[in-house]
N, C-alpha and C positions, 0 to 999 in steps of 0.2 A: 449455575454451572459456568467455567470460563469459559469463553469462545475460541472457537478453531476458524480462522479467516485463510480460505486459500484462492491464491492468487493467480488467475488468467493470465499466463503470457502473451500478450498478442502476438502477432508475425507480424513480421514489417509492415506497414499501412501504408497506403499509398504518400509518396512525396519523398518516403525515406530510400533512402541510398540501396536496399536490400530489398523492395516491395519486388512482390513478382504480380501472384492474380487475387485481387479482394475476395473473391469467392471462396479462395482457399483460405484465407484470414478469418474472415467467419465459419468457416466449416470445421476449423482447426477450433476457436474458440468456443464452440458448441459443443462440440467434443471434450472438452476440457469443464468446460459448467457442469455437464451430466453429470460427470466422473466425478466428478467434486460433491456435489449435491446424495451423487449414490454412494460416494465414500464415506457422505456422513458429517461434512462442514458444517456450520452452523452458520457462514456467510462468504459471501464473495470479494475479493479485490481485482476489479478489473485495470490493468495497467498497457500499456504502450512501451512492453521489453522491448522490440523487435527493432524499434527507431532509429538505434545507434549510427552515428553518432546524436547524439540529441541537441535539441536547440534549447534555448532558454524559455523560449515563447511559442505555442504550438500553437501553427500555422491553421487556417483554417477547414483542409482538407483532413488535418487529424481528428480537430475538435468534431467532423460530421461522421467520419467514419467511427470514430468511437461511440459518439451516440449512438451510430444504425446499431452498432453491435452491441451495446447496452439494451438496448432496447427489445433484438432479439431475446438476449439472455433472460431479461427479467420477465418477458411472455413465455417462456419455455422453462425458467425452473421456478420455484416458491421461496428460495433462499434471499434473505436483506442480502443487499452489495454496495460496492463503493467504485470510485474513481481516482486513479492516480496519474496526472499527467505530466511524462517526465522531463525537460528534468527536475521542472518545480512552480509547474505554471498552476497556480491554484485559482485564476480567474478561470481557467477555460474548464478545469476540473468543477468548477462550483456552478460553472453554465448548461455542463453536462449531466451535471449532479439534477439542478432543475429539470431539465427538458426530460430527464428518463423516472425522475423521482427516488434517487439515487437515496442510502439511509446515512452514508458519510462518502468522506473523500480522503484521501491521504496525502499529506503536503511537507516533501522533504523539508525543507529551509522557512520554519515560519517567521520565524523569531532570531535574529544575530546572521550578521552578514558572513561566509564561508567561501572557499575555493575549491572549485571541481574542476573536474576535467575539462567540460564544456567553458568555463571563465570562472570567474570573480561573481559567485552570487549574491546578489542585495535583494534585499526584503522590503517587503511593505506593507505587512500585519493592518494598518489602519484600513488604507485602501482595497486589501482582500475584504475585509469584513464589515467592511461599508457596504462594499460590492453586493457580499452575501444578503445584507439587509436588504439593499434595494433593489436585488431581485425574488426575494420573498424564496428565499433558499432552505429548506428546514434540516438540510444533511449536517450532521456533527461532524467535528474535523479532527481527525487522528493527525499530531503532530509528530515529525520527528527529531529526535533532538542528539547531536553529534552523528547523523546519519552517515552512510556507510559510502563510501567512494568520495572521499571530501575532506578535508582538511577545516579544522573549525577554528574562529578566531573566538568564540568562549567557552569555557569549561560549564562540566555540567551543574556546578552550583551557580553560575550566572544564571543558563538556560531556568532550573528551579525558580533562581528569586525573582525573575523577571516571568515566569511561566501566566501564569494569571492574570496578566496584560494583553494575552494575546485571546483571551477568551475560549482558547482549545479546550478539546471534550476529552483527548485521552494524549497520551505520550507513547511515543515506539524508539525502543531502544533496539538499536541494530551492533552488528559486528563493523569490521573494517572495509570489508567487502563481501558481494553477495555471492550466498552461499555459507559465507562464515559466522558464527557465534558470538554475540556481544559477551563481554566476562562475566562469570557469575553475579561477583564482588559489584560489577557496576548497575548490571539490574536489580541486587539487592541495596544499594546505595538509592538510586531513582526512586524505588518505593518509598523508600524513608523521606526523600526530599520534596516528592511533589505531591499534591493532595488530588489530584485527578489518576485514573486508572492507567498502569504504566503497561503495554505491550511491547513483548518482545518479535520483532520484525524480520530476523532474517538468522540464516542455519540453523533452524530447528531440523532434526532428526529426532531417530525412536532413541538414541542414547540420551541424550538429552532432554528429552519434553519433558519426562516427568519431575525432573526438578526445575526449570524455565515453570513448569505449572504450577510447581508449588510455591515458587517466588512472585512471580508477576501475575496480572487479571486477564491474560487471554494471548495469545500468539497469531501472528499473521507467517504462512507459511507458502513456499513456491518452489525452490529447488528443489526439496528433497521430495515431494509427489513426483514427481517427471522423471520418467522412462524413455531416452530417445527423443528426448525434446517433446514430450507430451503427456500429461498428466496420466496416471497409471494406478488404476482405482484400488487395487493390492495395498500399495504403498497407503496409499491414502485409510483406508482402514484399518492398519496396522498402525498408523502411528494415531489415530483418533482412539481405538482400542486403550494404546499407553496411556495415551491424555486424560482420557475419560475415565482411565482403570475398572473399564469394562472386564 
């Protein structure tokens, strides 16, 4: 069966521009695991939304408070999960992956250098994944490729031909921005070009999944759960319902 990944927003963490009280960070993200776990996901993506503006390099107050709250989650629900820390730090993600026994991570920018908002992102595939060796890291890495809020300096048959250099477990094909829909056409292009399992990352809703299902191996979903800026367990079974064509 594909999998349904829905995604934790966290609340601003302490350090970022918009943190108020940690307590409420965790109590908010606790809330959100359940709802997700009772709606019927088949895994977790715990991410650092709340950051904005983001940095390149999460600072080391993010990387501890993500763990606590990793940690919590995975003592309180039975669902695999991951780590995302934005805006594409896949050292601290792969550190926090270890410390919580995380089962993947998600790493906007692995492979081809790009421009975000935040700057000029450069990459370093070698040194993440030396990294991951040498700390005995066993999380697979969902890449993403032409990710969303970015400007790419390669198209997606460079990312394809080069994809298999970068050692990544799966590929996530997003829209232009979150919330919004990658093309049909291009998530059925992705499957045809890369030989690892291609997910689709961002604007899934109930019109759409069931074809996003029928093309690609599994969906990572976040917007469209949230009611009021909070995950909303209705929603979340309605669209696993489609997905699953329960």
């Amino acid at each position: 069966m594909k999998p349904v990944i829905g995604v934790i927003h966290l609340k601003p963490l302490p350090g970022a521009p918009m943190h108020g009280d940690f307590s409420e960070v965790l109590d908010a993200a606790m809330k959100d695991a359940r709802a997700l776990e009772e709606g019927g996901v088949d895994a977790l993506l715990i991410e650092n939304f709340g950051d904005m503006p983001f940095l390149k390099t999460a600072p080391p107050e993010t990387i501890a408070c993500m763990t606590a709250i990793a940690k919590e989650i995975a003592r309180e629900t039975s669902l695999p999960f991951g780590i995302n820390v934005l805006r594409n730090d896949a050292v601290a993600a792969l550190a926090i992956a270890k410390a919580v026994n995380a089962d993947f991570v998600r790493v906007n920018q692995l492979i081809f250098p790009s421009f975000m908002p935040e700057g000029f992102m450069d990459v370093d595939v070698g040194q993440i994944l030396r990294y991951k060796r040498q700390i005995g890291c066993r999380a697979m890495i969902f890449a993403d490729v032409s990710v969303k809020h970015s400007v790419q300096l390669a198209t997606l048959q460079h990312f394809a031909e080069n994809f298999e250099r970068s050692l990544a477990d799966a590929v996530i094909i997003t829209g232009s921005s979150t919330g919004s829909a990658p093309d049909i056409g291009v998530v059925s292009q992705a499957k045809k070009l890369f030989k690892v399992p291609v997910l689709v990352g961002s604007g899934v809703n109930a019109e759409n999944v069931s074809e996003f299902m029928r093309l690609c191996d599994g969906i990572i979903v976040g917007t469209y759960f949230k009611k009021s800026g909070r995950v909303e367990v209705d929603r979340v079974r309605n669209l696993i319902r489609i997905a699953k064509g329960f």
